[in-house]
C-alpha positions as CSV (number, residue, x, y, z in Angstrom):
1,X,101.0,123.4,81.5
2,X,98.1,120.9,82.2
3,X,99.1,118.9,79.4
4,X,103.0,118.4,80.7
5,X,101.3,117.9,83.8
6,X,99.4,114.9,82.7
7,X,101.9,113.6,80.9
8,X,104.2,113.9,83.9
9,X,101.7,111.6,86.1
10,X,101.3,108.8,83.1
11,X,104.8,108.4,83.0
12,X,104.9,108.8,87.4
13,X,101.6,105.8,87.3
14,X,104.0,103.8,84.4
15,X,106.7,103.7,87.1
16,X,105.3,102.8,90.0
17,X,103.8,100.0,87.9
18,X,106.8,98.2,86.8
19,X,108.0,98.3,90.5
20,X,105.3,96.5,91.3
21,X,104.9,94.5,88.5
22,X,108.2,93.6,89.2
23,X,108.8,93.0,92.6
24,X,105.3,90.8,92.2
25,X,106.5,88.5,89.8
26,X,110.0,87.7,91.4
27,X,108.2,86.3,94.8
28,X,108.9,82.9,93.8
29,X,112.7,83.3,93.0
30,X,113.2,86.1,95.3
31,X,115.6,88.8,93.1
32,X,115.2,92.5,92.3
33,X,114.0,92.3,88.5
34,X,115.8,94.1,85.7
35,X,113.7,97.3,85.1
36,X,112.5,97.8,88.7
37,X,115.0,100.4,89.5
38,X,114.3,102.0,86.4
39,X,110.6,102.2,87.3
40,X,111.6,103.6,90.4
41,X,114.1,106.5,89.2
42,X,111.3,107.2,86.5
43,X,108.2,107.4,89.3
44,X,110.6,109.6,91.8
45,X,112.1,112.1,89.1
46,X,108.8,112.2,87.7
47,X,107.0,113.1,91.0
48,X,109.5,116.0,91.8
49,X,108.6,116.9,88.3
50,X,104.8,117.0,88.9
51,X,105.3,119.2,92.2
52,X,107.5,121.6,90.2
53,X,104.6,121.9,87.5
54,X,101.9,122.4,90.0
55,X,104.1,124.9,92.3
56,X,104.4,126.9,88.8
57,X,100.7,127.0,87.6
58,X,98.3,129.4,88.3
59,X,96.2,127.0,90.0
60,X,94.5,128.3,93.2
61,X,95.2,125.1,95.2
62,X,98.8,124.9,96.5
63,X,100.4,121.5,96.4
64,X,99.5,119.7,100.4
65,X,103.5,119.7,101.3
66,X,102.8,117.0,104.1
67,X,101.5,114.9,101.4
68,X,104.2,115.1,99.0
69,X,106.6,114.5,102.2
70,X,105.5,111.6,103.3
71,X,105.2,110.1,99.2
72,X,108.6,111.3,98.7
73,X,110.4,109.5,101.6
74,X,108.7,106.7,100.6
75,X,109.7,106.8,97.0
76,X,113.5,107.6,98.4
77,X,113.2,104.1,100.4
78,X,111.7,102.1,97.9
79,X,114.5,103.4,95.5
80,X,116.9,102.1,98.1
81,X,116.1,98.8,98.7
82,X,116.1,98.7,95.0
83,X,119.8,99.4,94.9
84,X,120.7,97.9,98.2
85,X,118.5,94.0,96.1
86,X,120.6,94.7,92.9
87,X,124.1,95.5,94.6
88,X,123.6,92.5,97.3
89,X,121.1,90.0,95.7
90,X,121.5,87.7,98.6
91,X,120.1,89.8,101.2
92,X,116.9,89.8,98.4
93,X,114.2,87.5,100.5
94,X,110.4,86.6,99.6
95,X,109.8,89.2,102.5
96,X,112.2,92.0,101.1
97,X,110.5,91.7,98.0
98,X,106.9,91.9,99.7
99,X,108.3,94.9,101.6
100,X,109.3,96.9,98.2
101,X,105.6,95.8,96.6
102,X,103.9,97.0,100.1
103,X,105.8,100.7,99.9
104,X,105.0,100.9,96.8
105,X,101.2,99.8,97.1
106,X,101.1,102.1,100.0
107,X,102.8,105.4,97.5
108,X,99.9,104.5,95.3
109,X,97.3,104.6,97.9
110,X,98.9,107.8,99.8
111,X,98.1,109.9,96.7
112,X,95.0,108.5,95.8
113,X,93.3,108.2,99.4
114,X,94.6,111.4,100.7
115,X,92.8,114.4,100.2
């Protein structure tokens, strides 16, 4: 179970990394790139995958539900403006762009700094 658990957060870190990779490299021409929402279905199917793993193990600490709130409607948002740039790529702006990478930063840093 640990193993499908780790495997499970590799492919979750792989996501979030090519929404930010490429949010971050279309600031100058401002437009959702072509695997972003990819990386974003991969990084929010594979976090409801992680909780499911951990609320199945026999691991004495239950999963901090607040936590996984708040990274989930952040995940959910990010996905959305990630449809909402591809389907209208003329609302997509320098600072919509900034906005996604910020989320997404912010995701990263909610499940690292929060203990």
């Amino acid at each position: 179970m640990e193993l499908l658990k780790n495997i499970l957060v590799v492919l979750h870190l792989i996501g979030w990394a090519i929404v930010l990779g490429g949010t971050l490299t279309h600031l100058r021409t401002p437009k959702i790139a072509v695997g972003v929402l990819h990386g974003a279905l991969t990084a929010l199917v594979t976090g409801i995958l992680i909780v499911g793993v951990a609320e199945m193990s026999d691991d004495l600490r239950d999963p901090d539900m607040a936590k996984i709130a708040v990274k989930l409607t952040v995940a959910l948002v990010v996905t959305a403006l990630v449809v909402v740039g591809q389907r209208r790529p003329e609302k997509v702006t320098t600072g919509y762009l900034a906005g996604i990478a910020g989320l997404t930063a912010a995701n990263v840093a909610v499940a690292v700094l929060w203990h």
